[in-house]
GUVEX-740779 format. One line per field, with one value per residue (C-alpha): residue number from 0; residue in one letter; x, y, z. Coordinates in steps of 0.05 Angstrom, whole numbers. Example, Ala and Ser with C-alpha at 12.3 -4.5 7.8 and 13.67 -1.06 7.14 Angstrom:
! residues 2
k: 0,1
r: a,s
xx: 246,273
yy: -90,-21
zz: 156,143
This chain:
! residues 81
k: 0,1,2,3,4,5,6,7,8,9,10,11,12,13,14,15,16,17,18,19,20,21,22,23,24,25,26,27,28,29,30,31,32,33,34,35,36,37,38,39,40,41,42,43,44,45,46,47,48,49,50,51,52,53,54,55,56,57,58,59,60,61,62,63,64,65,66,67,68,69,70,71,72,73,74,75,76,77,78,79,80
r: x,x,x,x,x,x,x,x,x,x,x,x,x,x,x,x,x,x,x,x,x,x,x,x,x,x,x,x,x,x,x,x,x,x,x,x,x,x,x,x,x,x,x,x,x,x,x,x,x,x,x,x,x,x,x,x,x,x,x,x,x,x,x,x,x,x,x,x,x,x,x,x,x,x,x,x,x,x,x,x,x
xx: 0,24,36,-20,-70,-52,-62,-128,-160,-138,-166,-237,-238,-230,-292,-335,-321,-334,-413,-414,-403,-459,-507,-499,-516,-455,-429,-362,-333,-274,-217,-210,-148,-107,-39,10,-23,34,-23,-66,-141,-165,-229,-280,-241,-240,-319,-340,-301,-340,-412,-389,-371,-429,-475,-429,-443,-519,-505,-479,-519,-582,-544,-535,-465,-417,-361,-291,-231,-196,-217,-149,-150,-210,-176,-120,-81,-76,-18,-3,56
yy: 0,69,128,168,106,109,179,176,129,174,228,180,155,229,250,194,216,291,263,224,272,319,271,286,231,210,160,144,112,75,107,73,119,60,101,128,187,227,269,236,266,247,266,214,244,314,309,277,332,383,345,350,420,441,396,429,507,486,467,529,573,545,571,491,480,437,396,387,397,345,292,271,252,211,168,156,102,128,160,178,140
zz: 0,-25,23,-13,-3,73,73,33,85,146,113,101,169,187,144,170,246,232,194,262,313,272,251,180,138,100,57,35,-15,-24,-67,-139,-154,-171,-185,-125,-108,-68,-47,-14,-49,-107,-144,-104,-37,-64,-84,-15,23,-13,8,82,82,51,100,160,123,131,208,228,179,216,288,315,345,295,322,295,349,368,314,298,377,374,313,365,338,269,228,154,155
């Protein structure tokens, strides 16, 4: 597995607990980029980032509290490397 893949997943898993914490309904998919990707988004990553931040825009628009400290905390165990 590919640093970029690693990196891709973190970045998933970090997505998924961020819909979580504010019950926002969200799906993700797994990454078909199939080359080394030294940075670590691609276009399925890239597109499902954009669907959370616009679901967290409508959060705080609407005045309800949206949570994102200490994510990378709550994934304890996990690294890029």
């Amino acid at each position: 597995m590919n640093y970029g893949t690693i990196k891709c997943r973190t970045l998933r898993d970090i997505r998924n607990k961020i819909a979580e914490l504010n019950h926002i309904e969200y799906t993700s998919q797994s990454c078909l980029h199939e080359n080394d990707c030294y940075v670590g988004t691609c276009k399925t990553c890239e597109l499902e980032l954009s669907m959370l931040e616009m679901e967290i825009n409508k959060k705080e628009a609407s005045g309800e509290n949206v949570y994102i400290e200490g994510i990378y905390d709550i994934l304890d165990g996990k690294n890029f490397v």
